[in-house]
C-alpha positions as protocol buffer text, in pm:
chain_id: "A"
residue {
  index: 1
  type: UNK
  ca { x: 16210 y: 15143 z: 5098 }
}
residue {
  index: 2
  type: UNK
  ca { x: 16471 y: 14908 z: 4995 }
}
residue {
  index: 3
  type: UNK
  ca { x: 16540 y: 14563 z: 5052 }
}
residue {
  index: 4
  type: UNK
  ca { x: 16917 y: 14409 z: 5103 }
}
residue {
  index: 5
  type: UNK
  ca { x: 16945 y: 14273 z: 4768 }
}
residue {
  index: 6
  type: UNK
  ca { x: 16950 y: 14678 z: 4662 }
}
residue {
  index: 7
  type: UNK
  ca { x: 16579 y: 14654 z: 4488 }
}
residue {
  index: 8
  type: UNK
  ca { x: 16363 y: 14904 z: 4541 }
}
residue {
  index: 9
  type: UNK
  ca { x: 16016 y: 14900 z: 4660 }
}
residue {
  index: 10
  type: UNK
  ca { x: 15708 y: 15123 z: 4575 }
}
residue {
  index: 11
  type: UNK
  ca { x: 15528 y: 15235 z: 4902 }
}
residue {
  index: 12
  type: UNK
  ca { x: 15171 y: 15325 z: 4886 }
}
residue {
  index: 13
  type: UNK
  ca { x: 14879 y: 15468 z: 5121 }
}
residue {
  index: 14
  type: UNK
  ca { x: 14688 y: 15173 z: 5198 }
}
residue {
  index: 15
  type: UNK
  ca { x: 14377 y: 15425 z: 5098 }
}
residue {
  index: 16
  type: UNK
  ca { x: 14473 y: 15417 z: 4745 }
}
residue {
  index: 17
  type: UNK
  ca { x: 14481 y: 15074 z: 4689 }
}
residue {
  index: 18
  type: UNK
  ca { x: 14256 y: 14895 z: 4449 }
}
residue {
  index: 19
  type: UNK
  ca { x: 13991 y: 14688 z: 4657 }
}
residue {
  index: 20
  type: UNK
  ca { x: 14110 y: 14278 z: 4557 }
}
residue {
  index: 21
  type: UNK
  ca { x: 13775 y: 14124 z: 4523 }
}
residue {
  index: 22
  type: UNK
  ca { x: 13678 y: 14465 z: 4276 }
}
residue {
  index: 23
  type: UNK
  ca { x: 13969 y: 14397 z: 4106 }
}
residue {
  index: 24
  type: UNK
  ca { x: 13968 y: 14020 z: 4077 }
}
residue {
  index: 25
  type: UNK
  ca { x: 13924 y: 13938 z: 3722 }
}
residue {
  index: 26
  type: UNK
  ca { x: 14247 y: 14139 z: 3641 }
}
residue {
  index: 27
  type: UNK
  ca { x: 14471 y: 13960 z: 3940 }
}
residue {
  index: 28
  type: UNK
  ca { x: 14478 y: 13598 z: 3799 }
}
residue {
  index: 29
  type: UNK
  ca { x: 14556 y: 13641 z: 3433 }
}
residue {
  index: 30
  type: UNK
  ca { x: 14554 y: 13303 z: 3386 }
}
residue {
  index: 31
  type: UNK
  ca { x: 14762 y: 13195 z: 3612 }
}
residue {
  index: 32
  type: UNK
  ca { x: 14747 y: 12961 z: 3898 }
}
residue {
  index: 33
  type: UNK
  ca { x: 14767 y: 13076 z: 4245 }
}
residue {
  index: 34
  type: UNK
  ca { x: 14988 y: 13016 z: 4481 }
}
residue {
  index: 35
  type: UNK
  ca { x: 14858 y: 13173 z: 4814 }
}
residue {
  index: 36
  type: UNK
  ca { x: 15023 y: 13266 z: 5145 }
}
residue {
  index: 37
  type: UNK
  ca { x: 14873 y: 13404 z: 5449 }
}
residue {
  index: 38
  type: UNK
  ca { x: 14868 y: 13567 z: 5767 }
}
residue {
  index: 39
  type: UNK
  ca { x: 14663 y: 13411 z: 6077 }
}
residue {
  index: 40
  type: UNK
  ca { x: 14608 y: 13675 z: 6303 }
}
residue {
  index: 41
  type: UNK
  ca { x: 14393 y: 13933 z: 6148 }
}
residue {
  index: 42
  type: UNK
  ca { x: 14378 y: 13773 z: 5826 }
}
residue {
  index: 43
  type: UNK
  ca { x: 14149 y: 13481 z: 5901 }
}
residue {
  index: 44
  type: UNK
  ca { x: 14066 y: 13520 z: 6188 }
}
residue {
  index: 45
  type: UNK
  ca { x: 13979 y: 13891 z: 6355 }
}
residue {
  index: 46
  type: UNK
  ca { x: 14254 y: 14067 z: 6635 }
}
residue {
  index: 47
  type: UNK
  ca { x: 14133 y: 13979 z: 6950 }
}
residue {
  index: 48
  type: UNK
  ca { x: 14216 y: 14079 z: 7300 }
}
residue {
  index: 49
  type: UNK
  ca { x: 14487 y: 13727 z: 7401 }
}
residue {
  index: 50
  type: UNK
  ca { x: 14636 y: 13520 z: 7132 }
}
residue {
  index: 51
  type: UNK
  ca { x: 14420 y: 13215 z: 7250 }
}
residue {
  index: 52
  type: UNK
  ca { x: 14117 y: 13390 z: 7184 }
}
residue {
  index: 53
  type: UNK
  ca { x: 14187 y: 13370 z: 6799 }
}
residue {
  index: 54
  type: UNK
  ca { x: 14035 y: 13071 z: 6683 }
}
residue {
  index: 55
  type: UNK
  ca { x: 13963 y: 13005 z: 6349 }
}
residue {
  index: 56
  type: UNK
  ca { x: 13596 y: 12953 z: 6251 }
}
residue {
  index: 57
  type: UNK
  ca { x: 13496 y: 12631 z: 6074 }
}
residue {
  index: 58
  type: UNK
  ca { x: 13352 y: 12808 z: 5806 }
}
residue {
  index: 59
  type: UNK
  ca { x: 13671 y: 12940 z: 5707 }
}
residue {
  index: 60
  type: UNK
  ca { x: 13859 y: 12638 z: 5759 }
}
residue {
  index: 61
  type: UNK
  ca { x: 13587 y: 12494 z: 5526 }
}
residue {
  index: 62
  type: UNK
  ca { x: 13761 y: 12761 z: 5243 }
}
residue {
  index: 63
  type: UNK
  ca { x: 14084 y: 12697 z: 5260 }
}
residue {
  index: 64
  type: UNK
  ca { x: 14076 y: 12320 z: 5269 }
}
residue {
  index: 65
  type: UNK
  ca { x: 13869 y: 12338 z: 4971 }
}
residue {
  index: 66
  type: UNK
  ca { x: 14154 y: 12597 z: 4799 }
}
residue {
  index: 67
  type: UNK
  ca { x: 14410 y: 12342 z: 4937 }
}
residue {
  index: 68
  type: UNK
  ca { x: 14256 y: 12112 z: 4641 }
}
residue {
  index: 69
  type: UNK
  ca { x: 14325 y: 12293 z: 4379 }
}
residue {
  index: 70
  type: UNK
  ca { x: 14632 y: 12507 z: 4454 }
}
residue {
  index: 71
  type: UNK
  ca { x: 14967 y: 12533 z: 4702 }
}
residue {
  index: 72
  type: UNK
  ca { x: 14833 y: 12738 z: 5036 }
}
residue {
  index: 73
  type: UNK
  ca { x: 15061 y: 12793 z: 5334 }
}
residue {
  index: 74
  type: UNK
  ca { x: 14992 y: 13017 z: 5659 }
}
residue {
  index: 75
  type: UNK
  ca { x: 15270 y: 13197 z: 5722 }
}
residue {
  index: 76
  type: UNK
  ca { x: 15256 y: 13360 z: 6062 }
}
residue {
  index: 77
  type: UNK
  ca { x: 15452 y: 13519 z: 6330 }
}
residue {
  index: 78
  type: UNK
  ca { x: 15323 y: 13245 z: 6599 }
}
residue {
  index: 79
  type: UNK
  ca { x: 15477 y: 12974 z: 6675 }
}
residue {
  index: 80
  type: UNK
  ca { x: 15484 y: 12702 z: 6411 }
}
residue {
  index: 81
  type: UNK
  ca { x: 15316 y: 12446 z: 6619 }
}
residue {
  index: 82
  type: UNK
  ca { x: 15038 y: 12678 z: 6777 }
}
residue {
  index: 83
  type: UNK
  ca { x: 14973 y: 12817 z: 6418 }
}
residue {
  index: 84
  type: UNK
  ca { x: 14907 y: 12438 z: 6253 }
}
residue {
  index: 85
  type: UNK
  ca { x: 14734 y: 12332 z: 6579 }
}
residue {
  index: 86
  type: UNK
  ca { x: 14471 y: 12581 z: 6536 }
}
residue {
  index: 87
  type: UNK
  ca { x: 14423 y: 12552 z: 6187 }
}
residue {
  index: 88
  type: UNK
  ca { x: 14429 y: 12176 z: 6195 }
}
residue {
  index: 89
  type: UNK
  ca { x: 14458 y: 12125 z: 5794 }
}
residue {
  index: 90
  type: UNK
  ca { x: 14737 y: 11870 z: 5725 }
}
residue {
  index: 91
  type: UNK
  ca { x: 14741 y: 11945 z: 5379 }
}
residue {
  index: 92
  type: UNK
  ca { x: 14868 y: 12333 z: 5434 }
}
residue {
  index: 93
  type: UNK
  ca { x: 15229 y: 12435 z: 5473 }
}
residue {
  index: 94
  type: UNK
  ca { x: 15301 y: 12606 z: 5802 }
}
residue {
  index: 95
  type: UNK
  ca { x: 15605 y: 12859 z: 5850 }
}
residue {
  index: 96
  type: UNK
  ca { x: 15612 y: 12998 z: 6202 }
}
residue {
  index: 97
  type: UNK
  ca { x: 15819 y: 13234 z: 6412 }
}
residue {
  index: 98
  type: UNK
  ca { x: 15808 y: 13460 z: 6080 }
}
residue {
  index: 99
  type: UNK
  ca { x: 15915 y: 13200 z: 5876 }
}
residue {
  index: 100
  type: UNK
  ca { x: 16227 y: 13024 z: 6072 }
}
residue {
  index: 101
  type: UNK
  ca { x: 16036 y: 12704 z: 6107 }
}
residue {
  index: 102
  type: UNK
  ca { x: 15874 y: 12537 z: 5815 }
}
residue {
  index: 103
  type: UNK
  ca { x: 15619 y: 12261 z: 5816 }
}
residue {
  index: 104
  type: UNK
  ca { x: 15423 y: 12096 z: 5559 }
}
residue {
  index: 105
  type: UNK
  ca { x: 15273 y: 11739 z: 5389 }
}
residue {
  index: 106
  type: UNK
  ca { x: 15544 y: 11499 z: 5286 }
}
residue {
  index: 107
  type: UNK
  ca { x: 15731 y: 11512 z: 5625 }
}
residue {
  index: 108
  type: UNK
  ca { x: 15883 y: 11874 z: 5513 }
}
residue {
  index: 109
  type: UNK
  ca { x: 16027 y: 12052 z: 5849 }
}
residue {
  index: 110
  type: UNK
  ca { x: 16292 y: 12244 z: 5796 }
}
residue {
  index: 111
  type: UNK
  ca { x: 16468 y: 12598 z: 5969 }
}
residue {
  index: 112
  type: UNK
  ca { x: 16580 y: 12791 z: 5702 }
}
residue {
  index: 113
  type: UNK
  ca { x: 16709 y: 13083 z: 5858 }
}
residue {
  index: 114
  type: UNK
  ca { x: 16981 y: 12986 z: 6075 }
}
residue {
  index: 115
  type: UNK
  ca { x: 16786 y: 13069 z: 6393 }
}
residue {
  index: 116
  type: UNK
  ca { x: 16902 y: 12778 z: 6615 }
}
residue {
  index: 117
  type: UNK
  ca { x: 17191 y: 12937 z: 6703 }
}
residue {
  index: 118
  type: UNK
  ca { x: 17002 y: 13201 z: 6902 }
}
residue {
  index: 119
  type: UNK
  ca { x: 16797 y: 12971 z: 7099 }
}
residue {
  index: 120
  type: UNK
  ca { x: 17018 y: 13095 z: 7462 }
}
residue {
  index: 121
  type: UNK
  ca { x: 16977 y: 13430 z: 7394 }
}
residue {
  index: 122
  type: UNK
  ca { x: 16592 y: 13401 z: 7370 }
}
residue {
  index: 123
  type: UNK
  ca { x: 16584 y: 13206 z: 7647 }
}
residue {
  index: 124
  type: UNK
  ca { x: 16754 y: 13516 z: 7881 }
}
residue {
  index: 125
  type: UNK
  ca { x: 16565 y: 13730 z: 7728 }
}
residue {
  index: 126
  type: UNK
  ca { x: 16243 y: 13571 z: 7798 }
}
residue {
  index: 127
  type: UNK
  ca { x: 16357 y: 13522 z: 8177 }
}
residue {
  index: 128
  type: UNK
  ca { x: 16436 y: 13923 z: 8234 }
}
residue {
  index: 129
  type: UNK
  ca { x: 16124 y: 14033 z: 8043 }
}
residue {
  index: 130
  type: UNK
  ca { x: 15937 y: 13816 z: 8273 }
}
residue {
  index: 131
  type: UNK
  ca { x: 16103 y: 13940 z: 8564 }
}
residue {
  index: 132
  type: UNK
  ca { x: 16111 y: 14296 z: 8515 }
}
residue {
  index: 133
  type: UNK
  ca { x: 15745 y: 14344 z: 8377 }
}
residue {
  index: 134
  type: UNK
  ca { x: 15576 y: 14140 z: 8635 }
}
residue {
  index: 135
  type: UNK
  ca { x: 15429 y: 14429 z: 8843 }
}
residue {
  index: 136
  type: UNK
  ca { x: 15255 y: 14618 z: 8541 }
}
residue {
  index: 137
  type: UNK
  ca { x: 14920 y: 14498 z: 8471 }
}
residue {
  index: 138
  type: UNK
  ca { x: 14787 y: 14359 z: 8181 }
}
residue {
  index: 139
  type: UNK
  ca { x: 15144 y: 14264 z: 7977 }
}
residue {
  index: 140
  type: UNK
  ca { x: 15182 y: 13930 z: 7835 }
}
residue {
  index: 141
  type: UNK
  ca { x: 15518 y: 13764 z: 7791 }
}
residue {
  index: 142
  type: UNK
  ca { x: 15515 y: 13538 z: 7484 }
}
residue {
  index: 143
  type: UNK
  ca { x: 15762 y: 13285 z: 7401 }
}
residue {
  index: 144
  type: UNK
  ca { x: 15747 y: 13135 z: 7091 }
}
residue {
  index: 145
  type: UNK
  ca { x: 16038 y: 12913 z: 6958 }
}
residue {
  index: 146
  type: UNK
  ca { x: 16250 y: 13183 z: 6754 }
}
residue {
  index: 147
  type: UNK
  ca { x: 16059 y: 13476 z: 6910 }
}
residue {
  index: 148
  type: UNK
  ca { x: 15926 y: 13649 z: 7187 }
}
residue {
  index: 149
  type: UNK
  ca { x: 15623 y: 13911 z: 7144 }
}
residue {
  index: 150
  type: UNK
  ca { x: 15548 y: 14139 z: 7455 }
}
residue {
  index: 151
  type: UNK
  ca { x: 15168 y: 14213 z: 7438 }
}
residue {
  index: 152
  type: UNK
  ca { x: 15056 y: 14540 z: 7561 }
}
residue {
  index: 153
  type: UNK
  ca { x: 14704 y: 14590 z: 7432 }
}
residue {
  index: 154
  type: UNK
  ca { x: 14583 y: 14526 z: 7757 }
}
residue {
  index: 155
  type: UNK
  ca { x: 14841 y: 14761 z: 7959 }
}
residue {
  index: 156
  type: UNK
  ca { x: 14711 y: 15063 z: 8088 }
}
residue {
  index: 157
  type: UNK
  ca { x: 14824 y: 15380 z: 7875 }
}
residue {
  index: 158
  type: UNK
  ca { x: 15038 y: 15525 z: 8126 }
}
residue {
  index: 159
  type: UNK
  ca { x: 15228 y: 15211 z: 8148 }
}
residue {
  index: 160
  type: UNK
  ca { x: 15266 y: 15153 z: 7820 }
}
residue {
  index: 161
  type: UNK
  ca { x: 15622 y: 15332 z: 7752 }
}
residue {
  index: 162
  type: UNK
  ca { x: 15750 y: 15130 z: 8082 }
}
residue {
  index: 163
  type: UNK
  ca { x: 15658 y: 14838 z: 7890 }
}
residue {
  index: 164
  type: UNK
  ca { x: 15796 y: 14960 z: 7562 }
}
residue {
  index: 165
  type: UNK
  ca { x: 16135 y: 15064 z: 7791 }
}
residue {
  index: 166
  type: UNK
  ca { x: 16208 y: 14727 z: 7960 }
}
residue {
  index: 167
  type: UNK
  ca { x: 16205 y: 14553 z: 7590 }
}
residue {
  index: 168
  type: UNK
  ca { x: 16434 y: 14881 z: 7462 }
}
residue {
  index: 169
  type: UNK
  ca { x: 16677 y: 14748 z: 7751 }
}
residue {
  index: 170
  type: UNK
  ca { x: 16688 y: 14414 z: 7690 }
}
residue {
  index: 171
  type: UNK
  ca { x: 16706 y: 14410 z: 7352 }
}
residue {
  index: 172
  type: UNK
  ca { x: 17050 y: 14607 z: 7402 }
}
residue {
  index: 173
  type: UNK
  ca { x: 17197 y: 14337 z: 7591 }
}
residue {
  index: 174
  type: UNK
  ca { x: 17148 y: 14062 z: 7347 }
}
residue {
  index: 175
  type: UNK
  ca { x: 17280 y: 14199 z: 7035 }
}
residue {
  index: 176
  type: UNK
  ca { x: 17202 y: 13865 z: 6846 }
}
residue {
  index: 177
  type: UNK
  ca { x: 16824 y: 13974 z: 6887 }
}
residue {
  index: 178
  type: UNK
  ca { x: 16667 y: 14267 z: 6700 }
}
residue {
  index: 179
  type: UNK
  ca { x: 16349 y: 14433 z: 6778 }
}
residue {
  index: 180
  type: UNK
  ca { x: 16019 y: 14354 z: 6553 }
}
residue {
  index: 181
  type: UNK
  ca { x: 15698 y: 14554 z: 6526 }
}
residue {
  index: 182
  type: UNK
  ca { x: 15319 y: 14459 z: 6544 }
}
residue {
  index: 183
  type: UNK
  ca { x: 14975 y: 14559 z: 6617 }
}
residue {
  index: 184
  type: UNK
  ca { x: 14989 y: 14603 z: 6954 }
}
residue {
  index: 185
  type: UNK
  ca { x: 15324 y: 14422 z: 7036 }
}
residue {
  index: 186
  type: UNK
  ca { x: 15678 y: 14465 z: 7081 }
}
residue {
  index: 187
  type: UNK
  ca { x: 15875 y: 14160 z: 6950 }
}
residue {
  index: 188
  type: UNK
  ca { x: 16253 y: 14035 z: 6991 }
}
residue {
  index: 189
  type: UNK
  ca { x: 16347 y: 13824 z: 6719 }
}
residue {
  index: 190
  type: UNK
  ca { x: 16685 y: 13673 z: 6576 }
}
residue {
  index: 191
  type: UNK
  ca { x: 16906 y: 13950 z: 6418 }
}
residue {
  index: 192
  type: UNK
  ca { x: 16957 y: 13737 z: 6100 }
}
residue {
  index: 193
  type: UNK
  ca { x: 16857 y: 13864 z: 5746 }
}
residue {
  index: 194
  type: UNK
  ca { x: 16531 y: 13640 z: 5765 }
}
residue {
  index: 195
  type: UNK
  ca { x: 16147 y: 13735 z: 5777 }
}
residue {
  index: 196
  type: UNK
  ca { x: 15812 y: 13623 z: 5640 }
}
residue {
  index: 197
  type: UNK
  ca { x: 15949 y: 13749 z: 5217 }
}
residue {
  index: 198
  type: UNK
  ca { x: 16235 y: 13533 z: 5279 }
}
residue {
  index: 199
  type: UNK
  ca { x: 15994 y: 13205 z: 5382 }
}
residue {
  index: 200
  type: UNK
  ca { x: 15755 y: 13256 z: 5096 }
}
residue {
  index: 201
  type: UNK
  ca { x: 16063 y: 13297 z: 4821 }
}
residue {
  index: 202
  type: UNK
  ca { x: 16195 y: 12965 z: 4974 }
}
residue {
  index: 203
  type: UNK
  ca { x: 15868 y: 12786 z: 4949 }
}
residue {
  index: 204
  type: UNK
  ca { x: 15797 y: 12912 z: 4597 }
}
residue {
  index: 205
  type: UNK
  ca { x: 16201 y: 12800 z: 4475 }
}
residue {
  index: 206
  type: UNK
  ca { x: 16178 y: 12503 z: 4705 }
}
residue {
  index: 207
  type: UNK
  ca { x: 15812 y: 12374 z: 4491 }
}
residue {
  index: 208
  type: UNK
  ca { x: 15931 y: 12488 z: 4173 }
}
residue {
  index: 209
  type: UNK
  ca { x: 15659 y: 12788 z: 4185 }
}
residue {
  index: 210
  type: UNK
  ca { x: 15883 y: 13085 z: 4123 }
}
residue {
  index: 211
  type: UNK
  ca { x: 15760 y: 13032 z: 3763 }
}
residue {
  index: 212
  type: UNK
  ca { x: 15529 y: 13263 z: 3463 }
}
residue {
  index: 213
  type: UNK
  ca { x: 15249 y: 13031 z: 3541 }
}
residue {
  index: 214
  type: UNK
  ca { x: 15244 y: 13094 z: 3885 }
}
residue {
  index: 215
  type: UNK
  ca { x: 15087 y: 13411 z: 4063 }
}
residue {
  index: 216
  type: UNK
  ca { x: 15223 y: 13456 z: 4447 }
}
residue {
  index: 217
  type: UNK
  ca { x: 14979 y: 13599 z: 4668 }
}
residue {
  index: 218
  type: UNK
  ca { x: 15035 y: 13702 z: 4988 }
}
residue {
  index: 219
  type: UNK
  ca { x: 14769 y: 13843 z: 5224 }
}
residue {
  index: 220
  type: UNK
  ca { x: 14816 y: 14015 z: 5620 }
}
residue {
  index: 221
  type: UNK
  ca { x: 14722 y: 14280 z: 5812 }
}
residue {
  index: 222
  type: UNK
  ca { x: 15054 y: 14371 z: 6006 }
}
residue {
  index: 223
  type: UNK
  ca { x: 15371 y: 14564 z: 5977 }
}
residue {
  index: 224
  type: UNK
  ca { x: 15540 y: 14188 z: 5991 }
}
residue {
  index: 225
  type: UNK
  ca { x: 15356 y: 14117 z: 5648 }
}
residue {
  index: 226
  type: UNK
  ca { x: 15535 y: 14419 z: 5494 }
}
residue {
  index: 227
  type: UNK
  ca { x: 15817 y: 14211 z: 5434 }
}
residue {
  index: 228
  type: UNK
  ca { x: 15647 y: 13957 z: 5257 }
}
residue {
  index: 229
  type: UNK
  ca { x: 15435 y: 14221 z: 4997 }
}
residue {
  index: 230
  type: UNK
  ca { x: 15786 y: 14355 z: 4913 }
}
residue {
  index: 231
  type: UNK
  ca { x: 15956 y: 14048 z: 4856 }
}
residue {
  index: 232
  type: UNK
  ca { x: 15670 y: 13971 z: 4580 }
}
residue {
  index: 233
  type: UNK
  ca { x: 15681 y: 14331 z: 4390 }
}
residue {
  index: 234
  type: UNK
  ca { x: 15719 y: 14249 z: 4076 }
}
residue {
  index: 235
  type: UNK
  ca { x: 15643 y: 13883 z: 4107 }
}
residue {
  index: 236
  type: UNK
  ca { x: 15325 y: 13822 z: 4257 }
}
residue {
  index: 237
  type: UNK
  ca { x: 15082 y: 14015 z: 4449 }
}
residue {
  index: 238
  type: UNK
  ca { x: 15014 y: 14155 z: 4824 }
}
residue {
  index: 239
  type: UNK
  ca { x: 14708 y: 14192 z: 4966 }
}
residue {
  index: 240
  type: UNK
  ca { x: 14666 y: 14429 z: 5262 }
}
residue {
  index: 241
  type: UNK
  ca { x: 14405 y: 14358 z: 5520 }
}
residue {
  index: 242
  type: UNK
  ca { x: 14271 y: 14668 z: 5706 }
}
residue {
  index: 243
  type: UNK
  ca { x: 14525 y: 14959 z: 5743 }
}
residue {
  index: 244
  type: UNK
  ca { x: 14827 y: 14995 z: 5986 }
}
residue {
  index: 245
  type: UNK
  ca { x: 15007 y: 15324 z: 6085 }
}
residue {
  index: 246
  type: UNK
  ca { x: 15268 y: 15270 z: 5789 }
}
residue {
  index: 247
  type: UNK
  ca { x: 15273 y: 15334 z: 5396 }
}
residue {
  index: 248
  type: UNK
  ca { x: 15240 y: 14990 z: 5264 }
}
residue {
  index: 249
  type: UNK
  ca { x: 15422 y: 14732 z: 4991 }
}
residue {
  index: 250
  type: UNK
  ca { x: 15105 y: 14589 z: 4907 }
}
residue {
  index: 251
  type: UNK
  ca { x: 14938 y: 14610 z: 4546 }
}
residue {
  index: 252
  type: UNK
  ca { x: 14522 y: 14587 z: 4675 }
}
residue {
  index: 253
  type: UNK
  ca { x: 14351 y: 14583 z: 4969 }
}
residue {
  index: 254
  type: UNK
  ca { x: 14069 y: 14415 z: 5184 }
}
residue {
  index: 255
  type: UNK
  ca { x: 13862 y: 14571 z: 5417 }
}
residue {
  index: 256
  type: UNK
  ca { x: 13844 y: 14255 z: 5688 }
}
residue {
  index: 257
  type: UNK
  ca { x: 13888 y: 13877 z: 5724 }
}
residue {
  index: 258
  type: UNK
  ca { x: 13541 y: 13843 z: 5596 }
}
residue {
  index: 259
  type: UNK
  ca { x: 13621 y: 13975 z: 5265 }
}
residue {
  index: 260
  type: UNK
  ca { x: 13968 y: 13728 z: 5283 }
}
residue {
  index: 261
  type: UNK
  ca { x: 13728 y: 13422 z: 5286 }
}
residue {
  index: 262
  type: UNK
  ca { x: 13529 y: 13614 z: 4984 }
}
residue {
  index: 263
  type: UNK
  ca { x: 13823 y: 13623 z: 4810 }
}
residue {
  index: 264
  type: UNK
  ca { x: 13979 y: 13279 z: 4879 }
}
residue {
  index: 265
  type: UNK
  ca { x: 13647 y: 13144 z: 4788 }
}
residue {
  index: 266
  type: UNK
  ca { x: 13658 y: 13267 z: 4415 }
}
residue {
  index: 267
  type: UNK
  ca { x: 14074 y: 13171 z: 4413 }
}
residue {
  index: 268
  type: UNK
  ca { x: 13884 y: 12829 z: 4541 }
}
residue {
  index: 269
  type: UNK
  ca { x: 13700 y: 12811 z: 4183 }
}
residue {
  index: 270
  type: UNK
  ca { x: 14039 y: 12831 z: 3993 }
}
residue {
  index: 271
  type: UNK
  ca { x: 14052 y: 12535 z: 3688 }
}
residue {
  index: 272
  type: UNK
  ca { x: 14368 y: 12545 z: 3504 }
}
């Protein structure tokens, strides 16, 4: 794997990953966190609907206490406003929609990636997906603002491909689109060189955090999050939840989101 700036990126079976919270003592090194996460399947488990997935108070509990004592930002694929709605922690940053829309303390809202000028295109898109998958069961059709995932978990298998055709099609017609991947979910997105890497390198340059005392750490369980663990090779360190289909960018591993509030509580405990 490479990424566009022509570095190349070390691939791994997520089997032979260290385990993170085995491996703690050697991740730090004496330097102060700066952590970035996933929401869905991260903390809190993949459920059936998106609404489903809210976040238990215990684990809100975690990371408003690692809040106090280092930079934390959720940085999700949903929408920016769901995401910070359900998490309900002003002091986190928020980038949604993969990182096009940024959110944080201090009045900080800002769309890095250039996505606004897609807005029409996701708009027909979201209209024909809705009209030409309303007869198979079980699809969902979900706009967020720079994005629009097509859930099929609850599809029927032999209408799964149908579902997976319809997005093929109307992803050809919008060109300023391109397709993204997920658990369970086909998503169109804006065909700009942007993605989750590309928000957490602009929060860490925009809070002066791209620095030796710093440590980056970025934890998910999707395909989505792969462009995030490759963006910090080198510079930080990825944390992959669970397993996907796919050789992974990530440097350890966690087994589930129980083990990610095991591990954010110890990062919780960090004194400079």
């Amino acid at each position: 794997m490479t990424l566009r700036s022509g570095t190349e990126v070390k691939l791994s079976d997520p089997a032979t990953l260290p385990h993170a919270l085995e491996a703690f003592d050697t991740i730090l090194q004496n330097r102060k966190p700066a952590v970035f996460l996933d929401y869905d399947g991260c903390l809190t488990p993949i459920v059936q609907r998106p609404e489903q997935a809210v976040l238990a108070e215990e684990m809100r509990d975690t990371l408003q206490k690692l809040a106090k004592v280092c930079f934390v930002a959720i940085v999700s694929g949903r929408d920016r406003a769901n995401v910070q709605q359900l998490v309900k922690l002003d002091e986190l940053y928020f980038a949604g929609s993969h990182g096009f829309d940024i959110s944080g303390p201090g009045n900080l809202h800002t769309e890095p990636g250039g996505a606004t000028e897609v807005l029409s295109a996701l708009d027909a898109a979201e209209q024909e997906l809705k009209s030409e998958s309303q007869t198979i069961a079980g699809v969902l059709v979900e706009r967020k603002r720079y994005a629009i995932a097509v859930h099929y978990r609850n599809v029927p298998d032999g209408q799964v491909e149908q579902v997976k055709e319809i997005t093929r099609t109307i992803l050809a017609r919008h060109p300023q689109l391109k397709k993204g991947l997920g658990k369970m979910v086909l998503e169109l997105k804006p065909n700009l060189d942007w993605h989750k890497g590309k928000a957490v390198l602009w929060l860490l340059q925009h809070f002066n955090l791209d620095s030796a005392e710093v440590l980056p750490i970025y934890i998910g369980d999707d395909i989505t999050d792969e462009d995030a663990f490759a963006s910090l090779q080198g510079r930080g360190i990825g944390i992959l939840v669970g397993r996907h289909d796919e050789n992974t960018a990530a440097n350890c591993r966690l087994n589930d989101v129980a083990e990610v509030q095991q591990l954010l509580e110890k990062l919780s405990k960090f004194r400079s």
